[in-house]
N, C-alpha and C positions, 0 to 999 in steps of 0.2 A: 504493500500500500504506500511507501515510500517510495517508490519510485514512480507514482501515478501524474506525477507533472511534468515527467520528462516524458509522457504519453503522447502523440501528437491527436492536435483537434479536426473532427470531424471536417473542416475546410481547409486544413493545410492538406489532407492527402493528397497527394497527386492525382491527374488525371488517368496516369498510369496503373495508378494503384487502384483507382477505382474498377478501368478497363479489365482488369484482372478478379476483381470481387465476383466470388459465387454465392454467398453468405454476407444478408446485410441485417441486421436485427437494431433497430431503433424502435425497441420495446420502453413505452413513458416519455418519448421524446415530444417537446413539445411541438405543435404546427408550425410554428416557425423554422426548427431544425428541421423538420420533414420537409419544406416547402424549399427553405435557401438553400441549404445545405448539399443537400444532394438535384440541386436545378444544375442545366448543363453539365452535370457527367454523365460519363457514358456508360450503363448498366446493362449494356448488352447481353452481356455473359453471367447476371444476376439469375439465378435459379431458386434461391431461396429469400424472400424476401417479410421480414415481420415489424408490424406498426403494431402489434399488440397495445392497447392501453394508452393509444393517444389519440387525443381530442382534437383531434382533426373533423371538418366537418366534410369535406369532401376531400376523393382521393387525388394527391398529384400527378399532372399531367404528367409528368417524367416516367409514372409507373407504366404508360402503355408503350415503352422504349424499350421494356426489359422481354425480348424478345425469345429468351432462351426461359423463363421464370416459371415452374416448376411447383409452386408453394408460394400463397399466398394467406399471408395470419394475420386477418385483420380485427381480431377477438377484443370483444371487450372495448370498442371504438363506439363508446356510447353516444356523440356528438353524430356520426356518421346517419345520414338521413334516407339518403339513395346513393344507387351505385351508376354509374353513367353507362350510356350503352356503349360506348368506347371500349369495356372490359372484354367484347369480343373479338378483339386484336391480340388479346393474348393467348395465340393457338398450340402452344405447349403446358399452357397452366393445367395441371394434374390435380390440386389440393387447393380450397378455397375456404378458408376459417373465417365464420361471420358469426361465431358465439358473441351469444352474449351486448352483442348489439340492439338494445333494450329501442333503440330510435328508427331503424331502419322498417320502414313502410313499405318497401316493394323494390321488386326484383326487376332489371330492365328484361324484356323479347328477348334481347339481342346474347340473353345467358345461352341459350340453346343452342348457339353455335362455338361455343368451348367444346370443339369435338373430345376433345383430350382430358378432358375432367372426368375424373374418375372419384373423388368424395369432396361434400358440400355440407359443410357444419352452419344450421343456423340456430343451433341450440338456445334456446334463450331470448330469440328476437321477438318479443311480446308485443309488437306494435306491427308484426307481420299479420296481414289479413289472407290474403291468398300468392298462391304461387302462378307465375307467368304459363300457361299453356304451352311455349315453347321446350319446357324443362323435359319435356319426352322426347325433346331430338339429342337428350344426352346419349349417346349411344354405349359411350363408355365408361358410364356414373356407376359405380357399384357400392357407396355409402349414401345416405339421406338420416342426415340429421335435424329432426326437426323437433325436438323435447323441447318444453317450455315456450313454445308457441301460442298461447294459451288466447290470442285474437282467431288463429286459425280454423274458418268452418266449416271448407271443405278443401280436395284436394280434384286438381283440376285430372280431368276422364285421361287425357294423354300421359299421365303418371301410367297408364300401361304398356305406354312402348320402350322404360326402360329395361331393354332387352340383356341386358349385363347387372342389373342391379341384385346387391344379394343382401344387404339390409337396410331395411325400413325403421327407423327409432319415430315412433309420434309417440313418446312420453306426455304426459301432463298438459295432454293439448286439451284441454276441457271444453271447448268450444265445438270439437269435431262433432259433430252428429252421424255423419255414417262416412262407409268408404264409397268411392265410386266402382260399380263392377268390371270395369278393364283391371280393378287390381288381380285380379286371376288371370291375366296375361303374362303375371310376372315372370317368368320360367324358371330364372336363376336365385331366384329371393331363397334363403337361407332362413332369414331373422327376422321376422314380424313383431315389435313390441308397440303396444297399447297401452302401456301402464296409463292409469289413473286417468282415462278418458271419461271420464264423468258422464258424459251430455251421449256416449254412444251406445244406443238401443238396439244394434242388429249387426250382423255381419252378413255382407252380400255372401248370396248359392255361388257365386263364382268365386269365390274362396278355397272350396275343392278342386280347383284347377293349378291350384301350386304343389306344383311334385317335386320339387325342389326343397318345398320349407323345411325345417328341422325341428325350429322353434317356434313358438307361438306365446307371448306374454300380454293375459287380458288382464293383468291385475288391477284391482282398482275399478274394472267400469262396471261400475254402481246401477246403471242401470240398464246394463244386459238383462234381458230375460229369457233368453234360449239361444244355439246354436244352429245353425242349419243342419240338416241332414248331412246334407256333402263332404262337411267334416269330415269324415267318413273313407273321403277319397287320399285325404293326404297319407301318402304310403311313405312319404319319407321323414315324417316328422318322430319325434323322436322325445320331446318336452312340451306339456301344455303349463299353462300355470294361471290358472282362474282363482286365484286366491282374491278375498274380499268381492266377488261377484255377489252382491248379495242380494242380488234378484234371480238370481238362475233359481229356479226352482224345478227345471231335470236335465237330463243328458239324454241327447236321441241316440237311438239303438245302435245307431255306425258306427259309435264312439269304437265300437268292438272289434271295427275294421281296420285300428289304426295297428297296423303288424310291425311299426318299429321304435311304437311308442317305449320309453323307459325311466320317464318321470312324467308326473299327474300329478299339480297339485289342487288343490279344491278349498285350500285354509278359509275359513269364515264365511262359506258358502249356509249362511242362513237359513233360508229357505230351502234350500236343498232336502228333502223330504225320502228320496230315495238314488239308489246306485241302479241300471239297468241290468238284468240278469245276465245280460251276454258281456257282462265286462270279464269275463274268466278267459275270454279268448285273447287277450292282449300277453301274447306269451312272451313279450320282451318287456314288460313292465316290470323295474326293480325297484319304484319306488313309487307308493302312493300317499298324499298327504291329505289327514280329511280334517285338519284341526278346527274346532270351531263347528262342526255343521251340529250344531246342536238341535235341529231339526230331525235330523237323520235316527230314523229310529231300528231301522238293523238291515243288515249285509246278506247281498245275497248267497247262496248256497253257492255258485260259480265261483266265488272267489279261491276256492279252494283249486282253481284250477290251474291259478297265477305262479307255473313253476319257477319265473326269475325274480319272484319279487320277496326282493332281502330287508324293505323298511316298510313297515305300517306305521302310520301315527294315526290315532283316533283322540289326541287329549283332544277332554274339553265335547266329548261328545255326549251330555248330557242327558238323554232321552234314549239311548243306545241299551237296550235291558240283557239283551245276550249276543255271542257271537256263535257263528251256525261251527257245529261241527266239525262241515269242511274244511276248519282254518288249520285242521290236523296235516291236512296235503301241502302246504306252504313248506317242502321240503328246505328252499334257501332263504327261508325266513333270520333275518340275524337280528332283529328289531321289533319287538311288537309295544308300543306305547299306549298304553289303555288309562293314562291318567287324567283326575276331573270325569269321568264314567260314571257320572254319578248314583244310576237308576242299574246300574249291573250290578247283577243278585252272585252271577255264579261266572264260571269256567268252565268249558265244557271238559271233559276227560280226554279229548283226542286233542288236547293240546302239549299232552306228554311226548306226540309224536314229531314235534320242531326240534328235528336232530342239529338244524345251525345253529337254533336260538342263542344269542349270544344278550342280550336285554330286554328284560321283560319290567315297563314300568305300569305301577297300580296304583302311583300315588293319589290318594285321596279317591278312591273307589271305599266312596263310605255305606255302601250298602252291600258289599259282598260280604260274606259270612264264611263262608269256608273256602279253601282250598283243594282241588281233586289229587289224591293221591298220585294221581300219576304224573305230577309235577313232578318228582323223583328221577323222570327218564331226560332232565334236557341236559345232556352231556355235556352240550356246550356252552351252557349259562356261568356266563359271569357277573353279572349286575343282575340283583332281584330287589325292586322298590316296591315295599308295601306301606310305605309312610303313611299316615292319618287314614290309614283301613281300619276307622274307628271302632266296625262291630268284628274283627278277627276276633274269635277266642282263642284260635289255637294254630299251629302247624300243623300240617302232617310228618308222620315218624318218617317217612319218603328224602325228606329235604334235607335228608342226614347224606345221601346218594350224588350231591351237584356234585360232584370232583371240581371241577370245570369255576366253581361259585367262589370269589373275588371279595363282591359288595353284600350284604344283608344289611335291609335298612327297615329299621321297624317303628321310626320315629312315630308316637302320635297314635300307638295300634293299642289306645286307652282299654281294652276289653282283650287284651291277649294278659293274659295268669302266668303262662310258665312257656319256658321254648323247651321244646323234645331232647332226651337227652344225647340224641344221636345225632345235635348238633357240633357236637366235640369231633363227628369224622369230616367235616368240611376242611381237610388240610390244607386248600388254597386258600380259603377265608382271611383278609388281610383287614377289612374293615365290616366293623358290626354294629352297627346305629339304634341303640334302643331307647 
């Protein structure tokens, strides 16, 4: 830091030095420096250029010089009003950063012809209303960031000819009301996120036309009330996550057609009243989250058919009185979270047969009563939470059998008298919570 003044200033460098610049970052510089400072040099050979964080209100002319520019990071340029349609001179710009530009009201026509743009950050532009019709002659866009858009109502029909594009972010665009149906033209879309779209009621039927997708995140839109059928079709998706949908109150039957599905979540799914019988067919399902549906009042007998699914979570499933049977078949079961269960009386017996089981939680399962003996058989249990299972009276002589058993936790299990005394053979037992 001592030798920062024998630094040279941004107007001494040479013309030379500049001609050579690939990398220019005047991040908080003020419009002044951005305007004189670099007027008349030559930025030909500029590929990387960032004005982050300055309050410039329009962009300088000099910027449509930088012929070879590559990345452009104009984030955080809350001053910045519009963009001039001049910016379609820049035919190798690949990266264009407009987060956070709380001021910027509209995009010029003339964007569409950045053949070479390949991802466009307008995260955060709250004063964005709609997007230019032109934006589907991106041919080689494959980011669209638009979170925090939160003016934005709709998305113009020619967002379907982005024929390269593989994620779509509309975070926290609260305003969207629906998608336009070219969005099932997407071919290449990967990444679908909706989070916390508030205001959107439906998903267009041409939605099953993305064979591509992997992901899907509708978290947050409060006021979904169903899925289309065609869901159904997306063979390559892979993760849904409907967490706080809490108007869905079912899942259509197709759901059972998604063959590469492997995370489901459903958390706070409200209304949610029931699981479709054919969800057993989702044989690449390893993780299902139903946290919350405290509407949900029991599972159907297929689930026992889910042989890759290694997590269940049901906390908090309040209305939930038993689990079928079947959940004996859950051969790679390593997780089953039954805590907040409040109205579950029992355990079925063929839960002895979760030869992964590796966690089994029941915290606050204040109305179970006993234990099935054949709790004894889960070889593989290492964590067993029975905290505030306030009517426990007892163990079973079985629970002497975990080898495998770690954690006993019996915080709160006010009505248990005495533990069995063949809790002495748990030789892994390393912690015991009473």
């Amino acid at each position: 830091m001592k030798n920062c003044d024998k630094l040279p200033r941004l107007s001494e460098i040479s013309s030379k030095a500049f001609h050579n610049l690939r990398l220019l970052d005047l991040t908080e510089a003020s419009p002044t420096i951005v305007e004189n400072c670099i007027q008349g040099q030559n930025l030909n050979n500029v590929k990387w250029l960032c004005l982050k964080n300055c309050m410039i209100q329009k962009l300088p002319n000099i910027l449509f010089n930088c012929l070879q520019i590559q990345v452009l990071d104009l984030a955080q340029c809350q001053s910045l009003e519009k963009i001039p349609a001049s910016i379609c001179q820049l035919n190798t710009l690949q990266e264009l950063n407009l987060s956070k530009c709380s001021n910027l009201k509209e995009l010029p026509s003339s964007i569409g012809q950045l053949n070479a743009l390949q991802e466009i950050n307008l995260q955060g532009c709250s004063n964005l209303k709609e997007l230019p019709s032109s934006i589907g002659q991106l041919n080689a866009l494959q980011e669209l960031h638009l979170q925090g858009c939160s003016n934005l109502k709709e998305l113009p029909s020619s967002i379907g000819q982005l024929n390269a594009l593989k994620k779509l972010y509309l975070l926290d665009c609260s305003n969207l009301k629906k998608l336009p149906s070219s969005i099932g033209q997407l071919n290449a879309l990967k990444k679908l996120y909706l989070l916390e779209c508030s205001n959107l009621k439906e998903l267009p039927s041409s939605i099953g036309q993305l064979n591509a997708l992997q992901e899907m995140n509708l978290q947050g839109c409060s006021n979904l009330k169903e899925l289309p059928s065609s869901i159904g079709q997306l063979n390559a998706l892979q993760k849904i996550n409907l967490r706080e949908c809490s108007n869905l109150k079912e899942l259509p039957s197709s759901i059972s057609q998604l063959k590469a599905l492997q995370k489901f979540h459903l958390m706070g799914c409200l209304n949610l009243k029931e699981l479709p019988s054919s969800i057993g067919q989702l044989n690449a399902l390893q993780e299902m989250n139903l946290q919350g549906c405290s509407n949900l009042k029991e599972l159907p007998s297929s689930i026992g058919q889910l042989n890759a699914l290694q997590n269940l979570h049901l906390w908090g499933c309040s209305n939930l009185k038993q689990l079928p049977s079947s959940i004996g078949q859950l051969k790679a079961l390593q997780k089953l979270d039954l805590s907040g269960c409040l109205n579950l009386k029992e355990l079925p017996s063929f839960i002895g047969q979760l030869n992964a089981l590796q966690n089994l939680d029941l915290l606050g399962c204040s109305n179970l009563e006993e234990l099935p003996s054949s709790i004894g058989q889960l070889n593989a249990l290492q964590q067993f939470v029975l905290s505030k299972c306030s009517k426990l009276k007892e163990l079973p002589s079985s629970i002497g059998q975990l080898n495998a058993l770690q954690e006993l936790d019996l915080l709160g299990c006010s009505n248990l008298k005495e533990l069995p005394s063949c809790i002495g053979q748990l030789n892994a037992l390393s912690n015991l919570h009473v």
